[in-house]
C-alpha positions in Angstrom: 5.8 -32.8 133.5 5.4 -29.5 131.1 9.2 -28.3 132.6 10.5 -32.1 131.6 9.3 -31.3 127.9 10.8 -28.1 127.8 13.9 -28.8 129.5 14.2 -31.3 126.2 13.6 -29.2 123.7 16.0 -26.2 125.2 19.4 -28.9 125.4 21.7 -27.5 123.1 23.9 -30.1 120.8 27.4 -29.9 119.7 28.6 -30.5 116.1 29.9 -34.0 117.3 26.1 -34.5 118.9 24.4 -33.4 115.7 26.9 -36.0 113.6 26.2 -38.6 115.7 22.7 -38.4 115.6 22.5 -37.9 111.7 25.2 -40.7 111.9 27.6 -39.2 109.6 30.7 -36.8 110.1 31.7 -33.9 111.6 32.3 -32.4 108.3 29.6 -32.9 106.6 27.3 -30.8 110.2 29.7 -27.8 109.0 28.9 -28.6 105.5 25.0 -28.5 106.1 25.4 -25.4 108.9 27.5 -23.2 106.3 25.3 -23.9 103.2 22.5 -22.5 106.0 20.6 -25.9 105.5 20.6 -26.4 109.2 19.8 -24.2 111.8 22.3 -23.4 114.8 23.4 -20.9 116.9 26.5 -19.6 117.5 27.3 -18.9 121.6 30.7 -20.0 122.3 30.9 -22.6 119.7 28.7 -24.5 117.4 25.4 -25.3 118.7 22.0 -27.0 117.3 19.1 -27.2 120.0 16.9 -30.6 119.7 13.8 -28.2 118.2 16.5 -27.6 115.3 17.5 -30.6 114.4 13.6 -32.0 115.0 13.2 -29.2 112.3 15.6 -30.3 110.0 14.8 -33.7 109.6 11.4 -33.2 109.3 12.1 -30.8 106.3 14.4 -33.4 104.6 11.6 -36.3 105.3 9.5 -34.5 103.4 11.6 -33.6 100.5 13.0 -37.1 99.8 9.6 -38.4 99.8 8.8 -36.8 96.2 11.9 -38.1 95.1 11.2 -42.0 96.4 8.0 -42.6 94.6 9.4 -41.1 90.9 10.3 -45.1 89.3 13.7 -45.1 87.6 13.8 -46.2 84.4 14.6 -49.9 83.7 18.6 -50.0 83.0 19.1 -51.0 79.4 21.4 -54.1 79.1 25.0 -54.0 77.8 24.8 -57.0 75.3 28.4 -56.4 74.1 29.6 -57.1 77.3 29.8 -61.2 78.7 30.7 -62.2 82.2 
């Protein structure tokens, strides 16, 4: 059962892999792997292991969550403008 887990961990991801899993586009996993925000390695190509990416997230879960509980301030009305 160990050798199941680690097998998991050790599966390396292609950029197409990685953007469908964040759901978003190819360019923006070359965007995040140049500005060195997420981990990879390079063999012969472009490659994120599941530990990685389980990394990454977990690092942008918890910086969002500061963000998420700061209240915006109420918008102020236009009163010049009518619909």
């Amino acid at each position: 059962m160990t050798h199941e887990v680690n097998r998991e961990k050790n599966i390396m991801l292609k950029v197409q892999d990685v953007a469908a899993r964040l759901n978003c586009s190819t360019a923006t996993v070359y965007q995040l792997i140049e500005s060195q925000q997420l981990p990879h390695y390079r063999c012969p190509g472009i490659r994120v292991s599941e530990e990685q990416l389980a990394e990454f997230l977990a690092a942008r879960q918890s910086a969002e969550k500061p963000r998420q509980q700061a209240s915006k301030p109420p918008r102020q009305r236009l009163k010049h403008i009518r619909l």
